[in-house]
C-alpha positions, 0 to 999 in steps of 0.5 A, spaced: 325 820 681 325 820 674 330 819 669 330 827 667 330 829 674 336 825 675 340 827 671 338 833 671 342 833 678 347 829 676 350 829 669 357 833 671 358 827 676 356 822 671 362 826 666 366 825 672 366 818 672 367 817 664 373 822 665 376 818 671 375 812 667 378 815 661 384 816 665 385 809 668 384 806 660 384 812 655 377 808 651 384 803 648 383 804 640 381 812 641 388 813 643 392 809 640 389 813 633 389 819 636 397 818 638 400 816 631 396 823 629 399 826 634 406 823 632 405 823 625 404 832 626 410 833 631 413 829 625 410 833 619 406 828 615 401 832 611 395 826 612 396 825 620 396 833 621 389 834 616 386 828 620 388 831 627 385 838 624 378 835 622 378 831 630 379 837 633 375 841 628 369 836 630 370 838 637 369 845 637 362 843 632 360 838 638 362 842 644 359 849 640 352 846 638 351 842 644 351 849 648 347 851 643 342 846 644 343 846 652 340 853 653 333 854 653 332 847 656 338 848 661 334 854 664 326 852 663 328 847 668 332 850 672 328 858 674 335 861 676 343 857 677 346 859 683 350 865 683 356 867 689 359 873 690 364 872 685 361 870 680 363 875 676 371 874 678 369 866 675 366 868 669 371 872 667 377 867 668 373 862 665 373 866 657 380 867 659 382 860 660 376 858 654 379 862 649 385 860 650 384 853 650 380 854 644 385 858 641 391 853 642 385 848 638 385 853 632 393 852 631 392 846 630 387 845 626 391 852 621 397 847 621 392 841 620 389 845 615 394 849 612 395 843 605 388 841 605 386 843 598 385 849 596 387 851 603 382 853 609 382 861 610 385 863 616 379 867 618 375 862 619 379 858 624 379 864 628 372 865 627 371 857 629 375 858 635 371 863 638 364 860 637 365 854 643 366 860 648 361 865 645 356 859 646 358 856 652 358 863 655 350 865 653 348 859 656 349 862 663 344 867 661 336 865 659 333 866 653 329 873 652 323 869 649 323 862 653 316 862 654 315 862 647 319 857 645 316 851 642 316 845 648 320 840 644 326 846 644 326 845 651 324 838 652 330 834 656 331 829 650 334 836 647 338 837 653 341 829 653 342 831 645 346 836 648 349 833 654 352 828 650 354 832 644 358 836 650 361 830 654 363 827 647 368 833 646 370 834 654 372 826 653 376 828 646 380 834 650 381 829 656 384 823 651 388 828 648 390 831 655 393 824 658 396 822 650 400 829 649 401 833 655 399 828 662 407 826 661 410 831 662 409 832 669 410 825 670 418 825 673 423 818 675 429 821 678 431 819 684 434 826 686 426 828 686 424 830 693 416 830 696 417 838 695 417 838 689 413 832 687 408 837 690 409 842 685 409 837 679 402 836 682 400 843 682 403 844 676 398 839 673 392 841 676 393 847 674 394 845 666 389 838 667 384 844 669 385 848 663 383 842 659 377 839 664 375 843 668 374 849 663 369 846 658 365 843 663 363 849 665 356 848 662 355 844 667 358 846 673 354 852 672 349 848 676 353 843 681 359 848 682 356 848 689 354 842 691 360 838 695 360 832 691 362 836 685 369 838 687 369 830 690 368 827 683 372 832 680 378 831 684 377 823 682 378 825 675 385 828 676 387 822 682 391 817 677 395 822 674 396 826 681 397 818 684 402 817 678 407 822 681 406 823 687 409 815 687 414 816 681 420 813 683 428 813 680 427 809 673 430 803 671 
């Protein structure tokens, strides 16, 4: 089997597998940098809040072209993607659930932006917020002139370049996800029950998938039937899952 062919089967799994060692050791310097910003947002330093906006901003770009870029390979190498039943269902909770993870990106960066010089027209954020899902969504359908495309436009180094580009936005979300947000559901009390430790973890699973699950769409379009999908899947969510399910009283 080739290289091409490989991934071609398993780039969501390998994804799943930075995720999950993204979340045990959360790539170290990368955190580090990214929670003094976020510390120096909540806190309002104007420098801190522009270098988060530009981050986040950059993400978008990578995560938007990437899908760009993903389309015309994605479908000469595969004729059809699997489809369910539902899949009308799915997609439309996938646009919701994109739109407003981008959304929550664009406050941040119209905060970020909000003293740059000569300012950042609020339009334009909102346009940029848009994007990621309008792109990430074309890529379900193939292009009406495939055919005619020139072959280094449907190559798979143009769809690695794009994987990559992709996989390097999801890997940013997900730092900031265990940075920000991964805490939050992470509880030392020694009234709490496995009941409710239950419900944390629900919880979490729930806004783990808004910031994982959802941007990695382009590539469980084609893995999404695949029972090792929702395994490595499953793998990525397990430490913080693990942390609070075995939390106990502090101190």
């Amino acid at each position: 089997m080739s290289i091409s062919s490989w991934l071609g089967r398993h780039r969501g799994h390998v994804l799943d597998v930075l995720v999950f060692l993204a979340n045990l050791f959360l790539f170290g310097v990368v955190a580090r940098w990214l929670g003094k910003l976020g510390a120096g947002f909540s806190a309002n330093d104007d420098a801190a809040a522009r270098q988060l906006a530009f981050i986040i901003l950059a993400a978008f770009i990578s995560y938007t072209a990437g899908a760009m870029l993903k389309r015309a390979p994605l479908h000469a190498r595969r004729k059809s993607l699997p489809r369910p039943g539902y899949a009308g269902c799915l997609f439309l909770g996938w646009i919701s659930l994109s739109l407003g993870l981008s959304i929550f990106g664009a406050a941040i960066v119209a905060v970020g932006l909000e003293h740059a010089p000569k300012g950042v027209p609020l339009a334009l954020v909102i346009l940029l917020s848009l994007l990621p899902t309008v792109f990430a969504a074309r890529v379900v359908f193939p292009p009406k002139k495939l055919e005619q495309m020139p072959a280094w436009r449907k190559s798979w180094p143009m769809e690695l370049l794009a994987d990559i580009m992709i996989v390097a936005a999801v890997l940013l979300l997900t730092i900031m996800w265990n940075i920000w947000f991964a805490d939050l559901f992470v509880f030392d009390s020694p009234g709490l029950g496995l009941t409710e430790k239950l419900f944390a973890a629900g919880l979490a699973a729930a806004g783990f998938a808004l910031f994982y699950v959802t941007p990695r769409f382009l590539f469980l379009i084609e893995d999404f039937d695949r029972w090792p999908t929702w395994v490595t899947i499953g793998l990525t969510l397990a430490p913080l899952i693990g942390r609070i399910l075995l939390a106990g009283p502090s101190g």
